[in-house]
C-alpha positions in Angstrom: 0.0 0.0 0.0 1.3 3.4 -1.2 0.1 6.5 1.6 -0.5 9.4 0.4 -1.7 12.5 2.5 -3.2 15.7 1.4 -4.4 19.1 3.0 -3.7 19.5 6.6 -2.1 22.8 8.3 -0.9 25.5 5.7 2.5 26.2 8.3 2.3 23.1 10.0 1.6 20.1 7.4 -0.2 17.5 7.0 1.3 15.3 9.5 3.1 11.8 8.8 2.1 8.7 8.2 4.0 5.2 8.5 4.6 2.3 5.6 1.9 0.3 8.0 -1.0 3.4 7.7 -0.4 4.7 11.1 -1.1 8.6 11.1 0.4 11.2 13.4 -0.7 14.9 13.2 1.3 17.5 13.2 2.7 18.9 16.4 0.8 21.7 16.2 -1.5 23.7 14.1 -2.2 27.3 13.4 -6.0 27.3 12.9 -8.8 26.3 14.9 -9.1 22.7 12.8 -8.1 21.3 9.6 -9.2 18.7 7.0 -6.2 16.0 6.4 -7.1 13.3 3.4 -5.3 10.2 3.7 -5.6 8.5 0.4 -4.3 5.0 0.1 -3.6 3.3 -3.3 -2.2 -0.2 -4.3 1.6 -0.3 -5.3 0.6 -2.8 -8.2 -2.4 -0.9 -9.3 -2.2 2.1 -8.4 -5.4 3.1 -10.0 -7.2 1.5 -7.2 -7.0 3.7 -4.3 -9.4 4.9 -1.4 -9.5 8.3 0.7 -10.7 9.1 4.7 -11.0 12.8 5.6 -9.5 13.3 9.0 -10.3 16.6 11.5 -7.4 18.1 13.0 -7.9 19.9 16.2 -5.2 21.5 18.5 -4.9 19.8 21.9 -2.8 20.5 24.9 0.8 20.9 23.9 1.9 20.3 28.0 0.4 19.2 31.2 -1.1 21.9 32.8 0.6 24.2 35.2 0.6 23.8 37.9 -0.2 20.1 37.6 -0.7 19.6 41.3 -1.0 22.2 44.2 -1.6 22.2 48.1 -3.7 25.0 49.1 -5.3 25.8 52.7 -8.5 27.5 53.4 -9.1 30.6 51.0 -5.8 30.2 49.4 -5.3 30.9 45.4 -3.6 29.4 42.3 -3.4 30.6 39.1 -3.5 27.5 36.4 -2.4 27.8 33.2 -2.9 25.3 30.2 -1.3 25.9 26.7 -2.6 24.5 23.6 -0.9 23.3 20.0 -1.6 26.2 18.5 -0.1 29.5 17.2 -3.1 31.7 16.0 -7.0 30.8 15.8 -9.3 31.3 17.7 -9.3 28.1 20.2 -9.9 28.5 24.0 -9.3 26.7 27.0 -12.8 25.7 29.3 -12.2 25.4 33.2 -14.0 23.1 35.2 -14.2 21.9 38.8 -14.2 18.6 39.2 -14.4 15.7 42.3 -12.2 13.4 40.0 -9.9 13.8 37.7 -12.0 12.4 34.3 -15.0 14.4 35.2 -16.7 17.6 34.8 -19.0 18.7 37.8 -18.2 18.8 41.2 -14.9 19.5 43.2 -14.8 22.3 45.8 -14.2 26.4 45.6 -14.5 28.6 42.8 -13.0 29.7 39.9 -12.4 33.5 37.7 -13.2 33.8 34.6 -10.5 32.5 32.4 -8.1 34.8 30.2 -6.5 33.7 26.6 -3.4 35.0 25.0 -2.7 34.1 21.7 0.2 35.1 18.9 0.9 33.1 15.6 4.9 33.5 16.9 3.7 31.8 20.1 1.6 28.8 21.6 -2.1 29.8 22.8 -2.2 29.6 26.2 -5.2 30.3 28.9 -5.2 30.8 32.4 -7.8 30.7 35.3 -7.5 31.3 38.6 -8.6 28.7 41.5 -9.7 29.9 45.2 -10.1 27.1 47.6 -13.3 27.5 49.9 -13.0 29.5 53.5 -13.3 25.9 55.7 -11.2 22.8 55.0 -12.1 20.8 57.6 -10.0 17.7 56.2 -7.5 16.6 53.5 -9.4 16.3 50.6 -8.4 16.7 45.9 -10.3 18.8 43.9 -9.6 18.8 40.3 -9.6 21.8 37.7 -10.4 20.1 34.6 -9.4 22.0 31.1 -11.3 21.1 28.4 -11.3 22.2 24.4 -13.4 22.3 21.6 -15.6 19.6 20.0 -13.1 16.8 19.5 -13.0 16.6 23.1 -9.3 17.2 24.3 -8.5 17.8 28.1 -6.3 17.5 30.9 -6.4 18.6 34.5 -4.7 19.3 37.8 -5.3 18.6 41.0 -5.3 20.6 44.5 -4.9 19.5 47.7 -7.1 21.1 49.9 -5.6 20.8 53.2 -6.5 21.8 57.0 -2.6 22.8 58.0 -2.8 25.7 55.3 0.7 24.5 53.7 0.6 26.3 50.2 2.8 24.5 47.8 2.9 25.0 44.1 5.8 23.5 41.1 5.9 26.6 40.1 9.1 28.0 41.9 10.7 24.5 40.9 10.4 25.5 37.1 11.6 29.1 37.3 14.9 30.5 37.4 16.3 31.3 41.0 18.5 33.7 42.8 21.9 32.1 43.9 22.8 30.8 45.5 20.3 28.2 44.8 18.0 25.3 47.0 18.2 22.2 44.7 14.9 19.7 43.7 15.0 22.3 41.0 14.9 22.4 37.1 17.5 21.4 35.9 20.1 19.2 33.2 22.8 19.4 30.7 23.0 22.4 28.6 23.3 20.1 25.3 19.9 18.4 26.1 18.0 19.0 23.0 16.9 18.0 19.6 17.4 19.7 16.3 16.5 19.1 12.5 18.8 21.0 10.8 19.3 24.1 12.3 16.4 24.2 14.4 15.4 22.8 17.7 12.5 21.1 17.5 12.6 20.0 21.3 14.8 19.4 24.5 14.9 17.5 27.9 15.7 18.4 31.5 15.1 16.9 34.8 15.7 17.9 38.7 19.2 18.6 40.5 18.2 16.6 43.4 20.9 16.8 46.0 24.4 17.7 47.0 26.9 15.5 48.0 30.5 16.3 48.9 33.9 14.0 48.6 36.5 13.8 51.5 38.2 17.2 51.1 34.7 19.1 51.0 34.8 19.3 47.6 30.6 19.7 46.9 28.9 18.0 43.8 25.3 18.2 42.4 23.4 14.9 42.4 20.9 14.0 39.8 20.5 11.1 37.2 23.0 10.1 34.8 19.8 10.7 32.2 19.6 13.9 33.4 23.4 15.2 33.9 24.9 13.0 31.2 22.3 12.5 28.6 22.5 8.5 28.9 26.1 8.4 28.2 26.2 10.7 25.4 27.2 13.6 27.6 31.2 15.0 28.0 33.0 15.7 30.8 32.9 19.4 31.9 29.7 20.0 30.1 27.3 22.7 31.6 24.9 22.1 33.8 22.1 25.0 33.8 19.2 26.0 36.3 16.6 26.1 35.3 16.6 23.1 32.6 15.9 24.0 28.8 12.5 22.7 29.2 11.9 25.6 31.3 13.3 28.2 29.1 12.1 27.2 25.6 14.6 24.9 24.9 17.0 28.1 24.2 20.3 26.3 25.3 22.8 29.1 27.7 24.9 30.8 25.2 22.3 31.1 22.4 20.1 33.4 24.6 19.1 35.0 28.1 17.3 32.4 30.7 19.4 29.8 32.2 23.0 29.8 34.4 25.6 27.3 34.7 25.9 26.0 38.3 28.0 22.7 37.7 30.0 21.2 35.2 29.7 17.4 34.5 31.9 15.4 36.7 31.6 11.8 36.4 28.8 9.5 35.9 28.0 5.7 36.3 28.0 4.1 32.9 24.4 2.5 31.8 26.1 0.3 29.5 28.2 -1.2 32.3 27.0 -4.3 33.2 28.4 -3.5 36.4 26.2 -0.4 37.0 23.3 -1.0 38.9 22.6 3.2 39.2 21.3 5.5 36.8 23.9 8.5 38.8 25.9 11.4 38.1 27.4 14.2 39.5 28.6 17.8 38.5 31.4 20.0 40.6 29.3 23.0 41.9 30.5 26.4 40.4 31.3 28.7 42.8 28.6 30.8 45.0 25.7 28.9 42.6 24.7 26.6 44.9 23.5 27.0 48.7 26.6 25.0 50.5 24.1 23.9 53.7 22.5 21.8 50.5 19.0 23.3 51.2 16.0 21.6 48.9 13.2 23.2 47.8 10.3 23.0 50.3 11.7 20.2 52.4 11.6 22.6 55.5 8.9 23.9 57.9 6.1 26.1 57.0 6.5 29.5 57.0 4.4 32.9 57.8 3.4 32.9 54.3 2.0 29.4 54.3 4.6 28.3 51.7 7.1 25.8 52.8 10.9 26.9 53.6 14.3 25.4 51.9 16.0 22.8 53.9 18.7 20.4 53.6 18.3 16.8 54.3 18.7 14.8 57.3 22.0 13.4 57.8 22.7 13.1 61.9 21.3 9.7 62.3 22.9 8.3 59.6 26.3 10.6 58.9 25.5 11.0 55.6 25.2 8.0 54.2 21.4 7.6 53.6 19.3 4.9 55.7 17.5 1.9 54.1 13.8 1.7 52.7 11.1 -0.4 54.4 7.7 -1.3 53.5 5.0 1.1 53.4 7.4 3.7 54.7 6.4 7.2 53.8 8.7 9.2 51.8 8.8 12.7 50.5 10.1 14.1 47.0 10.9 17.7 45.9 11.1 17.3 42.1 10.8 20.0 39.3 7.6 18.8 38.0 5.3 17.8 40.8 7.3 19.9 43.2 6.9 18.4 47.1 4.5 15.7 47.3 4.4 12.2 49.6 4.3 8.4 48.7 4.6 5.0 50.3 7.2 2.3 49.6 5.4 -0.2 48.0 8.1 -2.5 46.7 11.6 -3.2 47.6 14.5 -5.5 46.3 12.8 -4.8 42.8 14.6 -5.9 40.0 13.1 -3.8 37.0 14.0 -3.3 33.3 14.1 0.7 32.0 14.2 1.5 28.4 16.7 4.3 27.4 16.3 6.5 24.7 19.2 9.1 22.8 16.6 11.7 21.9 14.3 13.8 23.8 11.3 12.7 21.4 12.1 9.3 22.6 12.2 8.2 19.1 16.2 6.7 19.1 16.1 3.7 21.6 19.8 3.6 23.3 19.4 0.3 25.5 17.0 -1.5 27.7 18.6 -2.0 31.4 18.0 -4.1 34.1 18.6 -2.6 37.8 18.2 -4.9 40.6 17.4 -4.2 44.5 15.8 -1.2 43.5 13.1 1.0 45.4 9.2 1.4 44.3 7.1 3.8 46.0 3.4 4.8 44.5 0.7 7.4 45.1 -1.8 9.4 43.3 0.3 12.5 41.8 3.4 11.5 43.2 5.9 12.6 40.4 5.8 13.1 37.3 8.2 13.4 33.7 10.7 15.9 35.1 10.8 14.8 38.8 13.3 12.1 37.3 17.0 13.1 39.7 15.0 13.9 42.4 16.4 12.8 46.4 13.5 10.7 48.0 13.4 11.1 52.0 12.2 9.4 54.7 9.0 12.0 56.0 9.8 10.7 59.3 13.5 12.3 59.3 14.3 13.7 55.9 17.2 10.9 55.6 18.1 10.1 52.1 16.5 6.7 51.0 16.8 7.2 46.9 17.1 8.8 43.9 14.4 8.3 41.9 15.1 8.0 38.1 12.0 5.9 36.2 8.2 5.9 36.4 4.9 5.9 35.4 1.0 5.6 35.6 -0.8 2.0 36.3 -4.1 0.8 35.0 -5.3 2.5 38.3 -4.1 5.9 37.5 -1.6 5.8 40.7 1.9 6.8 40.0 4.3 3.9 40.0 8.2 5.4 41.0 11.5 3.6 40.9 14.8 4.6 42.9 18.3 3.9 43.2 19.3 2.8 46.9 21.1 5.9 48.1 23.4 4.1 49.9 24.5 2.3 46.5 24.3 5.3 44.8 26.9 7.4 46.9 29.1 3.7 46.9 29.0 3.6 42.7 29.6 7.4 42.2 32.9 7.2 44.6 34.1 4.4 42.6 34.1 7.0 39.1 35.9 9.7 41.4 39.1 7.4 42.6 37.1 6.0 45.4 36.7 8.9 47.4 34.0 8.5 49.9 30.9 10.7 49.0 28.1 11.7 51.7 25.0 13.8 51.3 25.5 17.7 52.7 22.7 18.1 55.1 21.5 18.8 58.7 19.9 17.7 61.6 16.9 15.4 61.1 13.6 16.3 61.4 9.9 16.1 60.2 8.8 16.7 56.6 5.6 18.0 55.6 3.6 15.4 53.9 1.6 16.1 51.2 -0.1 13.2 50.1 -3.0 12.9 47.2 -3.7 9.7 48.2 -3.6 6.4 46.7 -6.4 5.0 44.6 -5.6 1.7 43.8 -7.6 -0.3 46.1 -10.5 2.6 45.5 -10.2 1.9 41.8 -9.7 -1.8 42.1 -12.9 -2.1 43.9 -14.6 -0.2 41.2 -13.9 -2.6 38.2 -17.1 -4.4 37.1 -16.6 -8.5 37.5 -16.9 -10.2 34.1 -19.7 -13.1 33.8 -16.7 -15.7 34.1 -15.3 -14.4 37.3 -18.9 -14.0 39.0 -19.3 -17.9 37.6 -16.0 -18.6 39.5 -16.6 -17.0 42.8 -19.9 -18.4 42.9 -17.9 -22.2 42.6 -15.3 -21.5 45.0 -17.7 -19.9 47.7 -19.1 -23.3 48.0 -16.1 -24.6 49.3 -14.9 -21.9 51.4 -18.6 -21.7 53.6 -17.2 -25.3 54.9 -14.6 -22.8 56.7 -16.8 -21.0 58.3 -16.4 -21.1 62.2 -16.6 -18.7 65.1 -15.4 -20.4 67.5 -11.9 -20.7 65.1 -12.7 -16.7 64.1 -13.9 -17.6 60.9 -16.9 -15.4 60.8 -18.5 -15.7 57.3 -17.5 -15.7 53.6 -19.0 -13.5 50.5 -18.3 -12.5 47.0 -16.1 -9.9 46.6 -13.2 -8.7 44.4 -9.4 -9.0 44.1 -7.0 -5.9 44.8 -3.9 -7.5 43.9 -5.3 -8.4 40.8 -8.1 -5.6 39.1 -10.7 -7.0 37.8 -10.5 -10.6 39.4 -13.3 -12.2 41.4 -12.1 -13.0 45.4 -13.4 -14.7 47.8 -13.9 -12.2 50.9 -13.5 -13.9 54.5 -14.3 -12.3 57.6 -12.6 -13.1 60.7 -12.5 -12.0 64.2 -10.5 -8.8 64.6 -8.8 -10.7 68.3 -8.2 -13.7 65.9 -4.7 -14.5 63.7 -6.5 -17.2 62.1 -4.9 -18.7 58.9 -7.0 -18.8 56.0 -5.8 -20.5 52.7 -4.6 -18.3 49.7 -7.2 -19.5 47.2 -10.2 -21.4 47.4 -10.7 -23.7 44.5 -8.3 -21.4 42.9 -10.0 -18.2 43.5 -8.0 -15.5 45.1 -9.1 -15.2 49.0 -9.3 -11.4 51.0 -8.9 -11.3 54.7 -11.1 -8.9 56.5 -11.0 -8.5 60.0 -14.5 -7.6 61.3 -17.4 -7.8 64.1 -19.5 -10.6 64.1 -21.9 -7.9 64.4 -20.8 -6.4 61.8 -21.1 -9.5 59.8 -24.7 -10.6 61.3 -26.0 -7.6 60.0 -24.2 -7.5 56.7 -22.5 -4.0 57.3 -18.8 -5.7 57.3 -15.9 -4.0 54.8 -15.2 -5.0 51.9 -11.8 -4.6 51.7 -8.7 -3.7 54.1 -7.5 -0.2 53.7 -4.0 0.1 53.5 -3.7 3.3 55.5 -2.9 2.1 58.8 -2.7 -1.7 58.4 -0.6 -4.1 59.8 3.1 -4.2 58.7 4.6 -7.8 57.8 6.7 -9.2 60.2 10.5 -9.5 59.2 10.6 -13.3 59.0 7.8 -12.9 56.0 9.7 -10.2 54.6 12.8 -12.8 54.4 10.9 -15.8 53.0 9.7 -13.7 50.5 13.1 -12.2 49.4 14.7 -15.6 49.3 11.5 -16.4 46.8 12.0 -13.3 44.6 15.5 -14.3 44.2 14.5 -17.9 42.9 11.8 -17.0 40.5 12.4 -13.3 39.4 15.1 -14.6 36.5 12.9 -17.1 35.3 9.5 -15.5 35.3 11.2 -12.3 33.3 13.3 -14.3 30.7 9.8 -16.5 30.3 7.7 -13.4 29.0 8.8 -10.4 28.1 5.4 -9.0 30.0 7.4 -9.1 32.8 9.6 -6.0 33.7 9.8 -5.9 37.0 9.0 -8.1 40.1 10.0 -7.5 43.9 8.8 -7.9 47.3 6.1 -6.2 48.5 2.8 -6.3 50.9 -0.1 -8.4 49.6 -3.4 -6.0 49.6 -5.6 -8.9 49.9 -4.4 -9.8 53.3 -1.8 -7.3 54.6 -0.2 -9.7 56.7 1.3 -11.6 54.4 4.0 -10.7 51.8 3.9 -10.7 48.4 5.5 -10.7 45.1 4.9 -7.7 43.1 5.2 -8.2 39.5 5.3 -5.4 37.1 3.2 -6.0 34.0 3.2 -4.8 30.4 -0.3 -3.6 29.6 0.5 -3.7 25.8 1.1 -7.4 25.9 -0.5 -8.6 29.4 -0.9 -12.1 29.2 -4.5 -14.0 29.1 -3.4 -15.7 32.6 -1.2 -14.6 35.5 -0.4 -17.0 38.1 -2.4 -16.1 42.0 0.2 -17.9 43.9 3.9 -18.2 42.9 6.7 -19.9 45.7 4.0 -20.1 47.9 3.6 -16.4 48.0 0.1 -14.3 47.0 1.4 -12.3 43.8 0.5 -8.8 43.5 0.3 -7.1 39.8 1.0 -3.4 38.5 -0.8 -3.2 35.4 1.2 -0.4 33.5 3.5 0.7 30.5 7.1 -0.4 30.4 8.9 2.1 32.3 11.1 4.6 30.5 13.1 7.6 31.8 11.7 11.2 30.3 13.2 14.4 31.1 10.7 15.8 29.5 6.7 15.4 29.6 4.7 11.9 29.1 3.2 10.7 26.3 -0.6 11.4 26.3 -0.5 14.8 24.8 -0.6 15.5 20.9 2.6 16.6 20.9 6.3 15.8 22.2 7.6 19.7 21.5 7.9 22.0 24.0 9.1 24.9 22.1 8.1 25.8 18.1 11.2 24.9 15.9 14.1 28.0 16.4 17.2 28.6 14.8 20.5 27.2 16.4 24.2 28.2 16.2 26.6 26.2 14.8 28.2 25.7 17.7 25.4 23.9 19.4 26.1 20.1 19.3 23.2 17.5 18.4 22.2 14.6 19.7 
């Protein structure tokens, strides 16, 4: 089949399509819609062809910003969403929402929304969000921006909460005085794309952290991604603040925006089969960065509301970082999603993380696999640009990881991975003649937490049960009511559904809350979920359906053991089996929080008709989600990868 396509933008194009038939529209478009005709015709007989009109219509070129903010009672944001367009007439609705896919609800008000639009710039709109007078408790409201007929929209969330912390991304993104507070914007000045002589896009990340050697010598911390472009990077090359994402991809030297604070050091190789970091570091330039190693909004609140600039916690742990544990809460300060909190919901994970040479992410460099890594999850935890941010413990502020690779599950919860810290500072000396390196920091202490919440067992809970898992349950509750026994603290049994697997049938079994009862794994292979209840509650029928995971019981260490010994025997084989499999590690079963579990990482594009319940005699958790891949700049959803339109470069600017 020869492609053919016709009409389309009159700056922009047409678009592209592939030898296979698969259309992409142009990145952006200067009227409100166009008309593309895609004609296809036979390469023998080319006489015989057919034609579908296609309409065109801008969408959003970016997330919107902010993406996520904490506000207290009465407090204001101004939100700003910017469309693939330069010229028309298109505009940006605002909403309020009480989720994020829909269109009525949500708390507080907002202004009447103002447009600016320029055929030498995109069209961008802005409204402005005030939260209501009382916030009696934690809750998200969504503004949702919507466009035109064809449907396109995004939104962000605010966290309405009772402490009145204000927190936006906003001073993460923008240029600031130095010398600077780090879990900023932020990444190698040669981080871009260019066709020709124009750059068509670029990438940045977050400085996270500093660390210093043994003479004092002080050294930004962030991703080798991020620093040292995946390898392709050279030593001495300048680090800028804020990243080029952040200032229209116009690299430092080729115009006003950004200033070198650091200039590449060293970095752990990702080709190395010895690497098991994605690391590097940059020599601070002098007076740029704040020596006490203060991060962006890791301190108390202030006056203002806004949270203060504070270094890490290093006292209990002399710099060195301190281990992760399940379900510990950690805290982030990234240049997307600026301070926000998560749990650890994984550890010893071994994960594969595909690489790409180009910020469009069209060049694949090399799929790697890291092992004993860190996951942590949460609604709105991080996003494409937090990548080189340090993770804390909330508890302390003691560094636990660097996270460097994420995503969103089938479950819309944010799914983050991180280097060990420990093993990060150990790999880094190595490429600096084995000079010990520690974090800069202070005194631990407190962080605040700002949480959005994790949805996954809300969402889990909300998946309709198929006709062939209601058939199932119904089987394998005739076999579990012969379990049934108070006196044992086996109160009752029920239909219910799986959160360790969406979208599976369970078999829900009440027991005593005094009880420690032990109740088999699957019943006629049907997943089982423990629920400690009443027999009240269960005479009268009024018993949960599920255990939250806020607040429930930790597993014991010997579990925790058993279960890494288990992930070590069957995490080689399950991923060479099937390439569905990125990642598995060991994790808390949210069927019966008690027990550990295997957490395997699945491939939603190729998810396979069957996954195994029960695997080493472990209850097998899944992540339904896309591979994960680093991004410095913004995910893929949106109709467009380019964050700038296409400029003129110098000759000296180096491409990718």
């Amino acid at each position: 089949m020869i492609w053919t396509l016709t009409g389309g933008d009159p700056v922009a194009g047409a678009g592209t399509i592939t030898p296979n038939g698969a259309y992409t529209p142009p990145s952006y478009l200067t009227a409100d819609r166009v008309e593309v005709i895609v004609t296809g015709s036979l390469k023998d007989h080319p006489q015989i062809r057919a034609s579908a009109s296609l309409t065109v219509a801008p969408g959003f070129q970016q997330p919107l910003t902010p993406q996520n903010a904490a506000l207290g009672p009465g407090g204001t944001v101004t939100v700003s969403g910017t469309l693939a367009q330069a010229g028309g007439g298109t505009a940006i609705q605002f909403v309020l929402s009480n989720s994020p896919s829909g269109a009525t609800g949500g708390t507080g008000s907002l202004s009447a929304p103002l447009c600016q639009r320029s055929t030498k710039s995109f069209t961008s709109c802005s409204v402005t969000y005030t939260a209501p007078t009382s916030v009696p408790a934690s809750t998200v409201t969504y503004v949702v921006a919507l466009t035109g007929s064809l449907g396109a929209r995004t939104e962000a969330a605010v966290l309405l909460n009772p402490a009145a912390v204000t927190s936006t991304p906003i001073s993460h993104q923008t240029p600031l005085a130095i010398p600077m507070a780090l879990g900023t914007s932020g990444g190698n000045n040669n981080d871009f794309d260019r066709r020709g002589n124009a750059v068509v896009d670029c990438c940045s990340g977050t400085l996270g952290a500093l660390v210093q050697d043994g003479s004092g010598r002080q050294y930004l911390l962030s991703n080798n991604h991020i620093l040292a472009r995946s390898d392709h990077a050279a030593p001495g090359d300048a680090i800028v603040q804020p990243g080029l994402i952040d200032n229209n991809c116009t690299p430092n030297g080729e115009g006003p925006g950004t200033i070198p604070v650091a200039s590449l050091a060293a970095w752990r190789s990702l080709r190395s089969p010895s690497t098991n970091v994605d690391a590097a570091i940059a020599q601070v330039a002098s007076h740029t960065v704040d020596p006490t190693g203060a991060i962006l909004e890791l301190g108390p609140r202030q006056p203002d509301s806004t949270l203060a600039a504070a270094p890490p916690g290093i006292s209990s742990s002399e710099g060195k970082g301190e281990p992760a544990t399940l379900q510990m809460r950690v805290a982030k300060s990234g240049r997307t999603t600026g301070l926000t909190c998560g749990a650890i919901s994984a550890v010893a994970v071994d994960v594969e993380v595909d690489y790409y040479s180009d910020c469009a992410e069209t060049m694949p460099y090399l799929t790697k696999t890291f092992s004993n890594q860190i996951s942590v999850s949460g609604n709105r935890f991080s996003d494409a640009g937090d990548s080189g941010s340090l993770l804390v413990d909330a508890t302390d502020a003691e560094p636990v990881g660097l996270y460097f690779a994420g995503g969103t599950d089938a479950n819309g919860v944010v799914q983050g991975v991180a280097n060990p810290a420990n093993e990060v500072l150990t790999e880094l000396s190595a490429e600096i003649g084995n000079q010990p390196l520690t974090f800069v920091g202070g005194p631990d202490r407190p962080v605040s937490c700002l949480s959005f919440g994790d949805s996954t067992i809300t969402a889990s809970q909300a998946r309709s049960l198929s006709d062939r898992e209601i058939a199932r349950v119904q089987q394998a509750l005739a076999i579990a009511r012969q379990w049934v026994n108070p006196a044992m603290g086996v109160l009752g049994v029920a239909m219910g559904k799986s959160n360790d697997r969406p979208g599976e049938a369970a078999v829900l079994v009440y027991t005593d809350t005094n009880s420690r009862v032990a109740i088999p794994q699957l019943a006629a292979g049907v997943r089982t979920v423990i629920v400690p209840a009443t027999p009240r509650a269960v005479a009268l029928g009024a018993a949960p359906m599920f255990v939250p995971m806020e607040g429930a019981p930790a597993v014991d260490a010997v579990a925790i053991n058993r279960a890494l010994i288990v992930k070590r025997e069957q995490a080689p084989a399950l991923m060479r089996a099937n390439s569905a499999f990125f990642g598995i590690g060991v994790g808390q079963s949210f069927d019966n929080p008690r027990e550990a579990a295997l957490v395997v990482y699945v491939d939603r594009q190729r998810q396979p008709s069957t996954l195994p319940s029960i695997l080493g005699g472990l209850r097998v958790r899944y992540v339904i989600m896309d591979r994960l891949h680093v991004t410095r700049s913004y995910v893929v959803p949106f109709q467009t990868h380019g964050r700038c339109l296409p400029h003129a470069s110098g000759d000296a600017l180096s491409s990718q």
